[in-house]
C-alpha positions as CSV (number, residue, x, y, z in Angstrom):
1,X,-75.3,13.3,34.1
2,X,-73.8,11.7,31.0
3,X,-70.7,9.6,30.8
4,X,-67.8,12.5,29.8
5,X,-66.8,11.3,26.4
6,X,-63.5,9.7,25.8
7,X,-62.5,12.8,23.7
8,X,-63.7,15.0,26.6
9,X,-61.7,12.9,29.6
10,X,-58.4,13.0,27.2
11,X,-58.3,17.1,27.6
12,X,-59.1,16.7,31.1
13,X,-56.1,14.5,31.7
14,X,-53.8,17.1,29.5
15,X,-55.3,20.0,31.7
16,X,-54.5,18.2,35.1
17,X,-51.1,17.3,33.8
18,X,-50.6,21.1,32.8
19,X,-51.7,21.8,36.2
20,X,-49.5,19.7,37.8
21,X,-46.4,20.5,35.9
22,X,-47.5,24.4,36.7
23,X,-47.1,23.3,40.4
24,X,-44.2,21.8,40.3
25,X,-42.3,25.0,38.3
26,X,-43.6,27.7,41.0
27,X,-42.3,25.7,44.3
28,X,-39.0,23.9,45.0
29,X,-40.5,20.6,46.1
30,X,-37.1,18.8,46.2
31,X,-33.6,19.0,46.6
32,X,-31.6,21.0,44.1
33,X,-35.5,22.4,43.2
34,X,-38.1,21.5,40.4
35,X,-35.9,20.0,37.8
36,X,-32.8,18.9,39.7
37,X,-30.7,21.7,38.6
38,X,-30.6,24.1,41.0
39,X,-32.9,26.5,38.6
40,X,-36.4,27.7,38.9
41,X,-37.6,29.2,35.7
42,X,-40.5,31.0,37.5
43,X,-38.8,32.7,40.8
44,X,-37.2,36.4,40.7
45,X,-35.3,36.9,44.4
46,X,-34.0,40.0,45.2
47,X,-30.5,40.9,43.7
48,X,-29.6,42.7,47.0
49,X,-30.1,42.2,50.8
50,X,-28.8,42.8,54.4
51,X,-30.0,42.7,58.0
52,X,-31.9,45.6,56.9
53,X,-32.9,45.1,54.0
54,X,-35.1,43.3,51.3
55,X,-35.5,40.8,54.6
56,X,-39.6,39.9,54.8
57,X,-39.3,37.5,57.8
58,X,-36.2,36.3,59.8
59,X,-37.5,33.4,62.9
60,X,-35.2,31.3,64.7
61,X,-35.1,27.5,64.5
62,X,-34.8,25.2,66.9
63,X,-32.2,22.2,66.7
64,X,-29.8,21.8,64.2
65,X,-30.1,20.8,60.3
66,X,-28.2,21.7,57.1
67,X,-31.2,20.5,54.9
68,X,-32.6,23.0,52.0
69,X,-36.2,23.7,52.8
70,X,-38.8,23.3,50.3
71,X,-41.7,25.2,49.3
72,X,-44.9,23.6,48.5
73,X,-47.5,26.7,48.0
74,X,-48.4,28.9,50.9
75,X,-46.0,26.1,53.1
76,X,-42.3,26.1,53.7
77,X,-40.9,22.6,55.3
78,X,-38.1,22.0,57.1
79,X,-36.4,19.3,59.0
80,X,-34.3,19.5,62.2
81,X,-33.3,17.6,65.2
82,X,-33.2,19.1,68.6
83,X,-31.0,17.9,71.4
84,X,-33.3,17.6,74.5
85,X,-30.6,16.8,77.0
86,X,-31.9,13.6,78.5
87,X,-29.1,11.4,79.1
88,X,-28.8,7.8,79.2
89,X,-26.5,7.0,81.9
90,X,-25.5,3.4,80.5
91,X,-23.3,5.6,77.5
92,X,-20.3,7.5,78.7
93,X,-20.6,11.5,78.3
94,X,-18.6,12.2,74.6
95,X,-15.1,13.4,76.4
96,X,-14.6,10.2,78.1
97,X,-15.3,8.1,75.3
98,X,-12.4,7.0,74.0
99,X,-11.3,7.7,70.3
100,X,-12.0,5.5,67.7
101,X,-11.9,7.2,64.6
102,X,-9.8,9.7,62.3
103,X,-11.5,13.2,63.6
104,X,-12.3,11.9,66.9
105,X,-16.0,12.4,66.4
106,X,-18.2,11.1,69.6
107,X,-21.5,9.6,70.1
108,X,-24.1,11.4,71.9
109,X,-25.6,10.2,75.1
110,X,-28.8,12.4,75.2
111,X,-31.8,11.8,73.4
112,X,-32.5,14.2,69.9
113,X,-36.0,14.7,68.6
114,X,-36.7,14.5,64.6
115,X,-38.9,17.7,64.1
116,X,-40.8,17.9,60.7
117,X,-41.8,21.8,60.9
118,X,-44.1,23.8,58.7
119,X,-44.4,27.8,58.6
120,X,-46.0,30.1,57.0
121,X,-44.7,31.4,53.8
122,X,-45.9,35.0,54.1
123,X,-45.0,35.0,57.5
124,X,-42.8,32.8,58.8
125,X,-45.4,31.7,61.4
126,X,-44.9,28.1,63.0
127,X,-48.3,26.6,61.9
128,X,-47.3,22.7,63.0
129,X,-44.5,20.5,64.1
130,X,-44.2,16.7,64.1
131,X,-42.2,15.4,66.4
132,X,-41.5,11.8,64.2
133,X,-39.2,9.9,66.5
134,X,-37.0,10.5,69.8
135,X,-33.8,8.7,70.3
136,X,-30.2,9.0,71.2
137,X,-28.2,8.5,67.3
138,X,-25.9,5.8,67.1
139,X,-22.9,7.6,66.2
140,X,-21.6,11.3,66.1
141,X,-21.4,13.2,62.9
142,X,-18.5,15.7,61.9
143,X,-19.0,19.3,63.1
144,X,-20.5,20.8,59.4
145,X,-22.8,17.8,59.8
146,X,-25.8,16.9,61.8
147,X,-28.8,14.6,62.1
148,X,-30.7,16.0,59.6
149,X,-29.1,16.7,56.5
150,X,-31.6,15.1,53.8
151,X,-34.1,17.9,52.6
152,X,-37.4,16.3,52.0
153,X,-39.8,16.2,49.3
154,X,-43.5,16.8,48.4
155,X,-45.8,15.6,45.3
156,X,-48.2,18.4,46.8
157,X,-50.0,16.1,48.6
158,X,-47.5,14.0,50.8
159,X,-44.6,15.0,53.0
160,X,-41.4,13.1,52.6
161,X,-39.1,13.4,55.8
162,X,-35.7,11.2,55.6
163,X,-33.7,11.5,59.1
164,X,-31.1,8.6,58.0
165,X,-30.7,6.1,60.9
166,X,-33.5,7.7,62.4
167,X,-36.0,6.3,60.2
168,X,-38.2,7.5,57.1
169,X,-41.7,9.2,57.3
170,X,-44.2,10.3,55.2
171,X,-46.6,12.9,56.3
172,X,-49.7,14.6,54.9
173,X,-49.5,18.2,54.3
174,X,-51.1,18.8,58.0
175,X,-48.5,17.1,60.0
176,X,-50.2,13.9,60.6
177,X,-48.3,11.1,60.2
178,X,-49.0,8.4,57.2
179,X,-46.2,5.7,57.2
180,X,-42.6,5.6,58.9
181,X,-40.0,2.8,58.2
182,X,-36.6,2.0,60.4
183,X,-34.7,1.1,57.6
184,X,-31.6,-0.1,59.9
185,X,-28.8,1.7,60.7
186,X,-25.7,2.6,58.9
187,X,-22.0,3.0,59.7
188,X,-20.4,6.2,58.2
189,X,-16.7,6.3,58.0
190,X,-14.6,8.4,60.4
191,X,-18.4,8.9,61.9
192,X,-18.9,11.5,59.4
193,X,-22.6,11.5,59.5
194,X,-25.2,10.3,56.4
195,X,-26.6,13.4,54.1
196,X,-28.2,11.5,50.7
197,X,-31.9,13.2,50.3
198,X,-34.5,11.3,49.0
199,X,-36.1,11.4,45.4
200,X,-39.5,10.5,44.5
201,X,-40.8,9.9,40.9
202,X,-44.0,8.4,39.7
203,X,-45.0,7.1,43.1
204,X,-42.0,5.5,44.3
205,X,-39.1,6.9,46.3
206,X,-35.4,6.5,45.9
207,X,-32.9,5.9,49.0
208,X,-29.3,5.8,48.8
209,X,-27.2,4.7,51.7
210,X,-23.2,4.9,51.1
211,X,-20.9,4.2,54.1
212,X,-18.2,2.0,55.4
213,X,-21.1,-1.0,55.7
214,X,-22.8,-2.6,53.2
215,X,-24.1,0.3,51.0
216,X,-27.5,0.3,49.2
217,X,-30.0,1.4,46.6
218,X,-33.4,0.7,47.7
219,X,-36.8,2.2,46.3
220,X,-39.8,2.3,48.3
221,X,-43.4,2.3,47.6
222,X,-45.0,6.0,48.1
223,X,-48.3,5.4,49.4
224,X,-47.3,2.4,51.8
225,X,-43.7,2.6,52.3
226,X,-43.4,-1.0,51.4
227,X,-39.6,-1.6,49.7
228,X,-40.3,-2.4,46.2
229,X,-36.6,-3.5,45.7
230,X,-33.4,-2.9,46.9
231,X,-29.9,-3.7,45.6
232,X,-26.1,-3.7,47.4
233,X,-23.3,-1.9,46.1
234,X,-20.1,-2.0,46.5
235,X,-19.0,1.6,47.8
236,X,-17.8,3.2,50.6
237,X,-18.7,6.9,51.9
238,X,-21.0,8.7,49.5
239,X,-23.6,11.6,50.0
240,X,-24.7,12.3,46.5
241,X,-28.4,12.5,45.9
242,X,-29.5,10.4,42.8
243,X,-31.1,11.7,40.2
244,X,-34.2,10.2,38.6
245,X,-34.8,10.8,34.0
246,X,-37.1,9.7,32.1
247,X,-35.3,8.5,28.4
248,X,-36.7,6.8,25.6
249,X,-39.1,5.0,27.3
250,X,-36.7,3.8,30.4
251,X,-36.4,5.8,33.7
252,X,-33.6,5.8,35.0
253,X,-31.7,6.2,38.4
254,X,-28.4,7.3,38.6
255,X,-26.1,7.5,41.3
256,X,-22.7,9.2,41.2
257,X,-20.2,7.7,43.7
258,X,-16.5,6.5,44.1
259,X,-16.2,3.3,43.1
260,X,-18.9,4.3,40.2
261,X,-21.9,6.4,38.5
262,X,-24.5,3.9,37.8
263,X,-28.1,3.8,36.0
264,X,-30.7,1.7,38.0
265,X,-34.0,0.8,36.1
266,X,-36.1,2.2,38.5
267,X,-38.9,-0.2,38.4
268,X,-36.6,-3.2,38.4
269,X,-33.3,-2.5,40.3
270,X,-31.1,-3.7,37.3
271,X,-28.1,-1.9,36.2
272,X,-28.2,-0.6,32.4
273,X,-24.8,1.1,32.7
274,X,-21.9,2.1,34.9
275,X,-18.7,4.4,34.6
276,X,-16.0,4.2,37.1
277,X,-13.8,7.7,37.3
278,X,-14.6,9.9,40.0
279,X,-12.6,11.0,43.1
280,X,-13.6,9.8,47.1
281,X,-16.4,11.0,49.1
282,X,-19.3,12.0,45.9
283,X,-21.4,14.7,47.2
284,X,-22.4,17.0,44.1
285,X,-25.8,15.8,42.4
286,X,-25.9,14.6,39.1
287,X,-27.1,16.5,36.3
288,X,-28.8,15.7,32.9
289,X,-27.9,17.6,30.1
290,X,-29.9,16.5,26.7
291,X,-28.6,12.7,26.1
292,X,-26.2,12.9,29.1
293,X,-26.3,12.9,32.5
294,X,-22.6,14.9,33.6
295,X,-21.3,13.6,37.3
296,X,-18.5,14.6,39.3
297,X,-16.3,15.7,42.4
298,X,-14.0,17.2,44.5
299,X,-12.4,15.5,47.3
300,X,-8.8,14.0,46.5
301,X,-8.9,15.4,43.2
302,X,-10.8,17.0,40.6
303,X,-13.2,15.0,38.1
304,X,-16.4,15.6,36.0
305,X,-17.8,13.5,33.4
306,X,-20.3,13.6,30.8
307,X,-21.8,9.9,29.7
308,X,-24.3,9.1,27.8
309,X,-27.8,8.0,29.4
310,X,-28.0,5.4,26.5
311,X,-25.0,3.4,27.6
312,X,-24.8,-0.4,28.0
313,X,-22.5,-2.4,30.8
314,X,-19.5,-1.0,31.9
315,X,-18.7,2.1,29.7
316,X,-15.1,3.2,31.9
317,X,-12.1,4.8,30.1
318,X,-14.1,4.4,26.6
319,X,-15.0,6.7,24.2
320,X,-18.7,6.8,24.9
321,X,-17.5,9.7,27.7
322,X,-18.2,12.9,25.8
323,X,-15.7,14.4,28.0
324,X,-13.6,14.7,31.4
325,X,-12.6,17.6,33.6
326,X,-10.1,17.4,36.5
327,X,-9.9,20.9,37.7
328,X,-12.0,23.2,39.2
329,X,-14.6,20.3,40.4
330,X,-16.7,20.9,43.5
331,X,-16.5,19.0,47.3
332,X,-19.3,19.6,49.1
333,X,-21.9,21.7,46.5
334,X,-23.3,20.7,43.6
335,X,-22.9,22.4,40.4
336,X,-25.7,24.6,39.0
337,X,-26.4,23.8,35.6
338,X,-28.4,27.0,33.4
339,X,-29.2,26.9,30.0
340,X,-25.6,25.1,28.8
341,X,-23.8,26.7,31.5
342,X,-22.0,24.6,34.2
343,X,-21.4,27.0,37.6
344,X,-18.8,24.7,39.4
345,X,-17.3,25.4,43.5
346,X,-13.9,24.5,43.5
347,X,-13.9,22.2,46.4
348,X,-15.1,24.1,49.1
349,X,-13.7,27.7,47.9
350,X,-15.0,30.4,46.7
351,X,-13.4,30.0,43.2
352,X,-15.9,30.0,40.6
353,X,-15.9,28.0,37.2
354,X,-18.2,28.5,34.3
355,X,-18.2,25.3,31.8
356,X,-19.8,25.1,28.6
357,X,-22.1,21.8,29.6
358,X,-21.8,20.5,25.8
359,X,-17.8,20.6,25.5
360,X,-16.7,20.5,29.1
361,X,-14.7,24.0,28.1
362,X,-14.1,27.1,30.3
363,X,-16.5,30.1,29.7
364,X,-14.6,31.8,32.3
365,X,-11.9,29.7,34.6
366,X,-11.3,29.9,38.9
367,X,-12.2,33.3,39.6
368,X,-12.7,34.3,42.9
369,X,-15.9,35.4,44.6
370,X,-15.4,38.7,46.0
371,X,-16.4,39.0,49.8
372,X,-16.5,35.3,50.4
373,X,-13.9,32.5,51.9
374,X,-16.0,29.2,51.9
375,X,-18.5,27.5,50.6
376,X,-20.7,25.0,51.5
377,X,-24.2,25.4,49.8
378,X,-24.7,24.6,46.4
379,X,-25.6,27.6,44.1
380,X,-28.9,28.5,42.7
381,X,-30.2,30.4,39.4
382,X,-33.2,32.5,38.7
383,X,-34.3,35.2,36.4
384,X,-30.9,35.2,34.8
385,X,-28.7,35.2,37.9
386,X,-26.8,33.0,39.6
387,X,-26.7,33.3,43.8
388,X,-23.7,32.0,46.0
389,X,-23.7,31.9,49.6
390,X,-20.9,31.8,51.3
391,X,-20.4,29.5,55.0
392,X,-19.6,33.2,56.9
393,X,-22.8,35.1,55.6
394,X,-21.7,37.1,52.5
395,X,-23.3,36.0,49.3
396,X,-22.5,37.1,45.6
397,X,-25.1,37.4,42.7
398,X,-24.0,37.0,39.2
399,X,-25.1,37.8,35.9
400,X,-26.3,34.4,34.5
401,X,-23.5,34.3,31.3
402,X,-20.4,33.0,30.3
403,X,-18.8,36.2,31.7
404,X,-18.1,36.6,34.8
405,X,-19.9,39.7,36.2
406,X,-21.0,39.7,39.6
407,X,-24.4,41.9,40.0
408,X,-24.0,41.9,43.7
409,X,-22.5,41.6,47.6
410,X,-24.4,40.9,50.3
411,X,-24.4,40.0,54.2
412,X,-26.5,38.3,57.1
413,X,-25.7,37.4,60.7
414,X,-25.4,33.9,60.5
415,X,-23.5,30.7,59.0
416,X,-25.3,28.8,56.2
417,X,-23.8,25.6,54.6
418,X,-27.7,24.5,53.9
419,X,-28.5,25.0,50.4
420,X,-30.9,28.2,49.1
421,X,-34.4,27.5,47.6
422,X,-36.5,29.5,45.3
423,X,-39.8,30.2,44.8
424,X,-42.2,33.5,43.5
425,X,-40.1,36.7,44.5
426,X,-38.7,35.0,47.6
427,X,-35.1,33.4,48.6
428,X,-35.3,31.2,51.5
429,X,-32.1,31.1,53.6
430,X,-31.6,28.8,55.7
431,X,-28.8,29.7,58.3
432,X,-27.4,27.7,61.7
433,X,-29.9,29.9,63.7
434,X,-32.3,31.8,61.5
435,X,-34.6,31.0,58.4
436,X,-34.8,34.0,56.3
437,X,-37.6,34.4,53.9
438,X,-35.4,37.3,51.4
439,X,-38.2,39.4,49.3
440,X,-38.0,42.8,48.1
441,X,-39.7,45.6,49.9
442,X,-42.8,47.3,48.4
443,X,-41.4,50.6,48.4
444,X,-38.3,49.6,46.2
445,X,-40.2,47.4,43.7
C-alpha cells in the first residue's frame, strides 16, 4: 500500500478529533460532566420519576462513597470503600479515643477496602471490581463525608481512581491495574475528611490537596504516574475541584480556595494570576464563562467572582474583577452554569438563585425549592431543564430560563448528597444505598 498523502492523513486527524470530541459530549467522563459545567448537551433524562416509576435499574452498593459516577459508553464507574471489620488491636476502638478536634470526629481501627466497581449500563449488572488497596485511614471524616469522595475520570481508554490518603490508581477499562502512587498523607482540619476529584487534560492529571498541612498543586504524568511538577500553597481546608481551559495559546489551571483563586500553567507549575476574595472552606468548582473563569462560596459568607483568564500577578480588589456577589452563594454544590445562566444553592438550602453569568444580576433571586429541605449535590442541566436533588430524596426539575418554573417533584427511598450524572436518556442517582439508573419507560415515551 501507498504512503496516505499528507492531505489525506490531515482529514484523518480532523475525523478522529470529531470522534473524540463526539465521545466525550454523549458520556460524563468527569466530575461536573463533559465540559465542567454540570451540562450535557446530548442527554434527555426523564422529567418525572418515583420508586415506581421511569426507574430502569435500582442495585445496592456496597461501602460508602459520595462520588458522582461517570459514564464512559456501555460502563458506569464508581468508587467506594467498604469497611471489612478487621480490627487492629494496637488503635483504640473510636469511643475511647479521646477527643481531639472540633466535631469530635474518630479514627477508625478496622481495615476499609478501596473498590473501583464497573456495571452495566443497561443493566446495572456488576461486570468487575478492583479491589486497589486495603488499609485502616489515618483519620476519621465528618458524618456527610467518607473515604471516597473524589469521582474519577476516563479519556475512554484509562480509569482514573483518586482515594486521597489512600493512594492514586489508574486502571484500564477492564479493571486491571496500570499504575498506583501513595502520594503521602494529608491532615484535614477538624478531621473533616479530603473530597478534591482529579482532572486530566492532554495526558496529564491535576491533584489538589488543601488541609491544615502543607497544601499542594501537583500534576502527574497519565501514562506512568510519574509527578511532572508540583507546587506548595499556602491554604488551609479546601475541596474545590480545579478546573483545566485552554486560552490563547496557554492552558491554564485554576484553583478556587480561601486564601486565593489562582491560574497554574499547567505544563510548568507557574502562577500567571491570583485573586484573593472568597469565604472559608472552597467547595464549588470553578466555571469558565467566555474570557472569565467565575469562582465562589458559601461557608462564613457569601462570595462569587468573575476575573479575567488573561490576568497578570495579583489582580485582588482591582477593577480587572468584572463583578462580585455576596448573597445567595453555594457551600457544598457547585453552581450549574447554562447558556449565560448561573443556577446557585444557597449554602446548603434549597433556595435557588438564577444569575445572569455576564453581569452577576438576578434573573430570579432565593426562591425556594418546593418539596426539598437540603442540599448537598450540585445541580445538573439537560435538554433545557435543570435537576435538583435534595439530601432526603425529593428532587425538583426546572424549566432551564431565567424564570423560575419548576417542571416537576419527585421522590426515591434514599439519601443522596453525591452529585447526578447524565448521559443518553438516562440520570444516574447515586444514593447512600442504591444506584439508580432513571430512564423512561417504553410505554410512556
Amino acid at each position: 500500500m501507498k504512503n496516505p498523502s499528507p492531505i489525506f492523513l490531515v482529514v484523518m486527524a480532523f475525523h478522529v478529533c470529531l470522534a473524540k470530541a463526539d465521545d466525550f459530549a454523549e458520556n460524563w467522563h468527569q466530575w461536573r460532566g463533559p465540559d465542567a459545567t454540570g451540562v450535557s448537551q446530548k442527554a434527555n433524562p426523564p422529567i418525572e420519576w418515583s420508586e415506581e416509576k421511569n426507574v430502569r435499574w435500582k442495585v445496592e452498593v456496597d461501602g460508602h462513597g459520595t462520588s458522582t459516577p461517570i459514564i464512559w459508553g456501555q460502563k458506569v464507574f464508581l468508587l467506594t470503600a467498604i469497611d471489612t471489620g478487621v480490627k487492629d488491636p494496637t488503635i483504640p476502638d473510636p469511643q475511647d479515643q479521646p477527643k481531639t478536634n472540633f466535631f469530635d470526629i474518630k479514627r477508625p481501627n478496622t481495615q476499609h477496602a478501596f473498590m473501583v466497581l464497573c456495571l452495566d449500563r443497561a443493566t446495572g449488572k456488576e461486570l468487575w471490581r478492583t479491589k486497589v488497596a486495603e488499609k485502616i485511614p489515618h483519620e476519621g471524616a465528618h458524618r456527610d463525608n467518607d473515604f471516597s469522595p473524589a469521582s474519577p475520570t476516563t479519556d475512554g481508554k484509562y480509569l482514573y481512581a483518586w482515594f486521597g490518603s489512600a493512594g492514586m490508581y489508574s486502571l484500564d477499562l477492564g479493571g486491571s491495574e496500570i499504575w498506583s502512587r501513595d502520594l503521602g498523607e494529608v491532615r484535614m482540619g477538624s478531621s473533616l475528611g479530603e473530597g478534591c476529584s482529579p482532572v486530566l487534560h492532554d495526558g496529564k492529571l491535576v491533584l489538589v490537596r488543601d488541609h491544615a498541612g502543607k497544601s499542594s498543586i501537583e500534576v502527574l504524568d497519565a501514562s506512568s504516574g510519574e509527578t511532572l511538577w508540583k507546587k506548595y500553597r499556602d491554604e488551609d481546608n479546601a475541596w474545590a475541584t480545579p478546573r483545566v481551559i485552554e486560552h490563547r495559546g496557554k492552558t491554564q489551571v485554576i484553583s478556587a480556595a480561601s486564601g486565593a483563586v489562582r491560574s497554574y500553567d499547567l505544563n510548568t507549575g507557574d502562577v500567571n494570576w491570583q485573586c484573593s476574595g472568597l469565604t472559608g472552606n472552597v467547595i464549588p468548582c470553578p466555571l469558565i464563562e467566555g474570557d472569565h473563569v467565575i469562582c465562589m462560596s458559601g461557608y462564613q459568607g457569601f462570595a462569587a467572582m468573575s476575573l479575567p483568564l488573561d490576568a497578570e500577578g495579583d489582580i485582588s480588589g482591582s477593577d480587572q474583577i468584572k463583578w462580585k456577589i455576596d448573597r445567595g452563594t453555594p457551600y457544598i454544590p457547585s453552581p450549574l452554569l447554562c447558556d449565560g445562566r448561573l443556577y446557585c444553592i444557597q449554602s446548603n438550602t434549597s433556595i435557588l438563585t438564577c444569575f445572569d453569568s455576564q453581569t452577576g444580576n438576578a434573573n430570579f433571586d432565593r426562591t425556594r425549592l418546593p418539596g426539598i429541605n437540603n442540599v448537598y449535590a450540585s445541580p445538573v442541566g439537560a435538554a433545557g431543564r435543570v435537576y435538583v436533588v435534595g439530601r432526603h430524596g425529593n428532587a425538583a426539575v426546572l424549566e432551564q430560563s431565567g424564570e423560575f418554573n419548576v417542571l416537576a417533584t419527585n421522590r426515591l427511598d434514599d439519601r443522596f448528597d453525591a452529585s447526578p450524572a447524565l448521559a443518553g436518556n438516562q440520570l444516574f442517582l447515586r444514593g447512600a444505598k442504591f444506584l439508580y439508573c432513571i430512564e423512561e419507560e417504553p410505554d410512556s415515551r
